[in-house]
N, C-alpha and C positions, 0 to 999 in steps of 0.2 A: 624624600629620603626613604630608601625601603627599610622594611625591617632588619635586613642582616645589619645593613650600615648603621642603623640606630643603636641594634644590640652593641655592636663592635665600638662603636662610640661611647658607650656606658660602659662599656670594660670586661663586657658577657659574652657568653656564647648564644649562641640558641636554645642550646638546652639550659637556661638558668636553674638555678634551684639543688647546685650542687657545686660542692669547695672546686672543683675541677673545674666548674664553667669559668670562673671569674680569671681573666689575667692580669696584670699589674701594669703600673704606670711606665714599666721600664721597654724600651724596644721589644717587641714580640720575642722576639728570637736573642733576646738577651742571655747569658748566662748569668745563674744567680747560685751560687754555693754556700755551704754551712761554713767557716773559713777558723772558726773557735766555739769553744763550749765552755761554760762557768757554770760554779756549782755556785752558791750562794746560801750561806749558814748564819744566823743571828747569835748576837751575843747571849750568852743565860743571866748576864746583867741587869738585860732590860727591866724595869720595874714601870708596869704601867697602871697600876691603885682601879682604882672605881667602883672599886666592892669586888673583887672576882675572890674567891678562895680558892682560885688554884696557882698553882706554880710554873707552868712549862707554858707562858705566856707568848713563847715563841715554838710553839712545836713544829710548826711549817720552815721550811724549805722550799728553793728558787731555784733552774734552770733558767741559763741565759744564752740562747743561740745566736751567735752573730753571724754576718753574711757578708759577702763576696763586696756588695754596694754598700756596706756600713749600717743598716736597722739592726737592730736585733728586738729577737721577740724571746720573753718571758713567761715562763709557766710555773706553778707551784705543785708542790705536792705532801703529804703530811703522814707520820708522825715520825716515824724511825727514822731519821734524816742518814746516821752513819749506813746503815744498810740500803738505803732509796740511792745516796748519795755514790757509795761503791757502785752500783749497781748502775751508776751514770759513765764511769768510768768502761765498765765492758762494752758499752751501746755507743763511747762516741768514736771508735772505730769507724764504724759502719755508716754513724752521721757525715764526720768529716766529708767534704767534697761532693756531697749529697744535695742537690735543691730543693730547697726546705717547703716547696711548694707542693712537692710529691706527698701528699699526708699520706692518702691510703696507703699508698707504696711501703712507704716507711713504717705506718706501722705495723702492717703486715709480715713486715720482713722480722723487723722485732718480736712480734706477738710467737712466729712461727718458732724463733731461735728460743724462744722463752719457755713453748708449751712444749717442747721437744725436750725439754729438760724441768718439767714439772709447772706450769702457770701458775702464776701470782705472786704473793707478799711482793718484798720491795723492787722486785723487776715492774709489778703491772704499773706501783704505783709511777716508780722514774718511769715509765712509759708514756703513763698520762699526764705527767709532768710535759716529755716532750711533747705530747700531742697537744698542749693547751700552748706552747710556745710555739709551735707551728702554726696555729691559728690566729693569735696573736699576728705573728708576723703575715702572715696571706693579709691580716687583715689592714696591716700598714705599708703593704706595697700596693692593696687597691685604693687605699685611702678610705674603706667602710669599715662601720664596725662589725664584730663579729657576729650579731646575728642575722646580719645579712648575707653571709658565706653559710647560714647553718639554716636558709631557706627563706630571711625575711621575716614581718612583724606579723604573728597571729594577735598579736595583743597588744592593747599600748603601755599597758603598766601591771604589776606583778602582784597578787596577794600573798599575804605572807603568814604564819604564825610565830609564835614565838617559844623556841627552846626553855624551860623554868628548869635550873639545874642550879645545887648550892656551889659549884665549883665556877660557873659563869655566873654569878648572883647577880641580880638587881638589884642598887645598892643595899648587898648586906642582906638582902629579904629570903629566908628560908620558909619552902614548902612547907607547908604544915602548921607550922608555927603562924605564919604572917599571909596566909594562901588568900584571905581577904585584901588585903593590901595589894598583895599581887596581882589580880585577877582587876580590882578598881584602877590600879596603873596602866595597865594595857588598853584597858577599855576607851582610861581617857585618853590614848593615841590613837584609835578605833580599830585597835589589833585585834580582831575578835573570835583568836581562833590560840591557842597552847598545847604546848606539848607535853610532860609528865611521866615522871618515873616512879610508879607510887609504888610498883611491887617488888619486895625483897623478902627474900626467905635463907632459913639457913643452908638449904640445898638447893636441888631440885623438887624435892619431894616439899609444896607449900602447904600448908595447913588451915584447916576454916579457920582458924583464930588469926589468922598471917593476911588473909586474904579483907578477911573483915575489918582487921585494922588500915590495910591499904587503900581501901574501896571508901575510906573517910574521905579522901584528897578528893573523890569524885564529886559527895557530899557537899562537902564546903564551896566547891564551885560549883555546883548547882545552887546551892540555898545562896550565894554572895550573887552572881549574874543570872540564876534560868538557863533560858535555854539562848543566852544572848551570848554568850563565849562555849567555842565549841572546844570539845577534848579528844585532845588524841594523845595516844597513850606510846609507851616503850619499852621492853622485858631485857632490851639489850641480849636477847640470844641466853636469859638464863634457867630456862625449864623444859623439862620433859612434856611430852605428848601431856598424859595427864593432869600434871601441873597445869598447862597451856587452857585444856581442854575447860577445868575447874573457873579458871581466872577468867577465862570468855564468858560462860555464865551467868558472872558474879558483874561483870561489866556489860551486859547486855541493856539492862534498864535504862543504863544513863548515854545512851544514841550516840558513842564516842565516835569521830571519824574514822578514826584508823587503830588497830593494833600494829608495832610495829616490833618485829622479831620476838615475838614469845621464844622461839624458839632459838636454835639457830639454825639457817639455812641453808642446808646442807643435803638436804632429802625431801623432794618436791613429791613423789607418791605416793608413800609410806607414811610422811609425817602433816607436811601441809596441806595437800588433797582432802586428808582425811579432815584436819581443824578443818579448811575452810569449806568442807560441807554442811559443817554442823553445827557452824555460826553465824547470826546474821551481821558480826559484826567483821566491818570490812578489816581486809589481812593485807598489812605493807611489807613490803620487803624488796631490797635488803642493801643498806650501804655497804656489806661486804659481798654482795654479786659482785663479778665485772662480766666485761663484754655481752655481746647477742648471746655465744655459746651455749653462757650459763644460766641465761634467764629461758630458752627454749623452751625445758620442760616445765619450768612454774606456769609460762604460760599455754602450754599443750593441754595440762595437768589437770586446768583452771584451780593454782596453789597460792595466788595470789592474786588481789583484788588493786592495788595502788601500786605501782612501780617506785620504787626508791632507789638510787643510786648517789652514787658519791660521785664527782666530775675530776676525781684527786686519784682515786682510787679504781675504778671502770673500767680506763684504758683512754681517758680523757674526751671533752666536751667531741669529739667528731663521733666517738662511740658511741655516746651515751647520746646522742642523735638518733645512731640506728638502735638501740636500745631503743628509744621512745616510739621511733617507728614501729616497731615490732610488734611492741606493747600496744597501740596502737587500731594495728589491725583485729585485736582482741577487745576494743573498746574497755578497755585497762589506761586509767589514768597517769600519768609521770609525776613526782613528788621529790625533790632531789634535795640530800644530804650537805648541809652547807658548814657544819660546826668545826671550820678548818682555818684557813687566812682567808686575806684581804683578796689576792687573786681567784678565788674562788668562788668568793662572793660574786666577783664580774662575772668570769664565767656562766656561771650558774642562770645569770638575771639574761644575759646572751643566748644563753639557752631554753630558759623558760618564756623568753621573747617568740622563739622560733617554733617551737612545737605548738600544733594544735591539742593534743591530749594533756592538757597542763590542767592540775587541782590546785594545791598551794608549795607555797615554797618554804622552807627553814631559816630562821632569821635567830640569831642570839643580842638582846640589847646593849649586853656588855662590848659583845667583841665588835658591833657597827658604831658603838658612840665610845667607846675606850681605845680597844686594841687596834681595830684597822684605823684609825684617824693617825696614827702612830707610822702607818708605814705610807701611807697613802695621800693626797690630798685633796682629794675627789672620792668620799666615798660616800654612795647614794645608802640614805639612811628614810625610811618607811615613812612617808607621808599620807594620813590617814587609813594607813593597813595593807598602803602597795609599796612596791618601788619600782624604779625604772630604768633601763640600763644605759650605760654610756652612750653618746653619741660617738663618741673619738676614735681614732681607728682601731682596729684589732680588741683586744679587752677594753682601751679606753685608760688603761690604768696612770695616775701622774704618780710613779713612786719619786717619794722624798728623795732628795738628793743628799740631802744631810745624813740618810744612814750610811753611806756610805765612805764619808770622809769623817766621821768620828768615832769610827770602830764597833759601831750597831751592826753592819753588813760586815763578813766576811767573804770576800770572795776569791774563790781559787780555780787558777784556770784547767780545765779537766783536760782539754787535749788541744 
């Protein structure tokens, strides 16, 4: 057997290594179209306990594209569902009658009709919505899972850290208060790596007294593990240059992995350039990028040091492929955003399978041993400080069939 006949045999082209090589099980020259679109909204009834204090336990949203042969592939995206959801409705024009296999194509076409009328909020997200259901489905018409369309395994299993947030608690455990507790729970999973949001100010403008009291949380997990759980930290985009500048100093001692959005990111010369000259402590950003576009000049800039991205948010898991590429050639690590649903979490681990510039990943304990076991029934939860992504075609996902026929899923057909 020569090589074409092999590749052709396994489902490739020659050029492997790109969603375009692979073709599906069906007759080459098959016709395969988009033939409906569902939107897919959760009840706000849902109540699923296990210590979380927050409310909007379903803030995600589903896209469901069906096809010409009967699969349909399913993508997520999060939070403003009425606006993501609207915003599904203009786009499935353009889908209808469209073969779902076309990613680039399509989201091209989208992305263009998008920025020509201002890029982002709830267009990029329904975007990446579709583009995670397009992958999805490539990935159940070749019968692989998805991180074999996204170039194959650099890794066999995923490191992860762990999100400490009083809104997704561990049962009940607030920072500060219980940060020993905290920090001995993770450890005995051998999670050895947290995230943390210790700094709050009444502005912009933080104060030595603001900063000093925030810089305890670093304290406490220093004096509770050493240097055996690592910190990485999050401003959520709420300080000025200054501020920023102040707060890097004051977290330099304790070797934190990452700072992630002091600011917000919105000005890669001016603002980020300038911090991450002047720190040795590494600069992430930013789950509100999307696309290659917008990350160009961070990485021209050298205004960031860890790539972070959202797979919800981006322009979806195909994007945020060439995102990591990109990042990549800058030997700038990938670090992605997962504090979303249950489809995302796959994604993400499909993702972090395929790139080689991979550091850690985002893991919340609530939303993997609470909230996705809810929608999901396969859902890979961190053994010993990794996880691993589905074998199963396309994300791999078994969503529950019961949400569906008891009024937990709503679903409406968009066109």
């Amino acid at each position: 057997m020569n090589r074409r006949s092999m590749l052709k045999g396994l489902g490739v082209t020659a050029a492997a290594g790109t969603l375009s090589s692979f073709t599906n099980n069906q007759p080459k020259n098959e016709k395969i179209t988009i033939t409906k679109i569902e939107s897919v909204r959760f009840s706000n009834k849902i109540k699923i306990g296990g210590g979380s204090g927050g409310s909007d336990e379903t803030e995600f949203c589903w896209v469901r594209l069906h096809t010409s042969n009967g699969i349909i592939g399913t993508g997520e995206t999060y939070p403003f569902n009425n606006g993501e959801l609207g915003a599904l409705k203009d786009y499935a024009q353009l889908l209808i009658g469209s073969d779902p296999r076309d990613i680039d194509g399509l989201w091209k076409k989208m992305y263009h009709d998008m920025s020509m009328r201002n890029a982002g909020g709830a267009d990029m997200r329904i975007i990446s919505a579709i583009n995670m259901a397009q992958l999805d489905l490539a990935g159940k018409l070749t019968g692989l899972p998805a991180y074999r369309l996204l170039g194959g395994k650099t890794r066999e299993k995923i490191k992860v850290y762990n999100t400490v947030t009083d809104y997704w608690a561990i049962n009940n455990m607030k920072m500060g208060q219980d940060t020993e507790k905290i920090v001995k729970f993770l450890l005995d999973r051998n999670i050895t790596a947290m995230k943390i949001y210790p700094f709050e100010a009444k502005d912009e403008m933080i104060t030595t007294a603001e900063i000093d009291n925030c810089v305890q949380w670093l304290k406490q997990i220093r004096d509770t593990a050493g240097n055996k759980m690592e910190i990485l930290i999050d401003c959520w985009g709420r300080f000025d240059l200054p501020g920023a500048q102040r707060i890097m100093k004051a977290i330099e001692p304790y070797n934190v992995i990452h700072m992630e959005d002091a600011m917000v990111p919105s000005n890669a010369q001016q603002s980020y350039a300038v911090l991450a000259a002047e720190t040795s402590v590494p600069i992430a950003h930013s789950e509100t990028i999307a696309t290659r576009y917008e990350i160009k000049d961070f990485l021209e800039k050298r205004a960031l040091d860890i790539l972070m991205f959202d797979i919800c948010w981006c322009g979806g898991p195909t994007e945020a492929k060439k995102m990591c590429d990109m990042a990549d050639a800058y030997n700038i690590p990938a670090s992605p955003h997962t504090a979303g649903g249950p489809l995302l979490w796959l994604a993400s681990m499909h993702l972090c399978t395929a790139i080689p510039n991979f550091s850690y990943m985002e893991s919340n304990y609530w939303k993997y041993t609470h909230q996705f076991p809810y929608f999901l029934n396969n859902v890979p939860v961190p053994v010993d400080g990794y996880v691993t992504a589905p074998e199963g075609p396309g994300l791999g996902a078994e969503i529950k069939s019961e949400l569906f026929k008891n009024g937990d899923a709503k679903v409406e057909a968009v066109m």
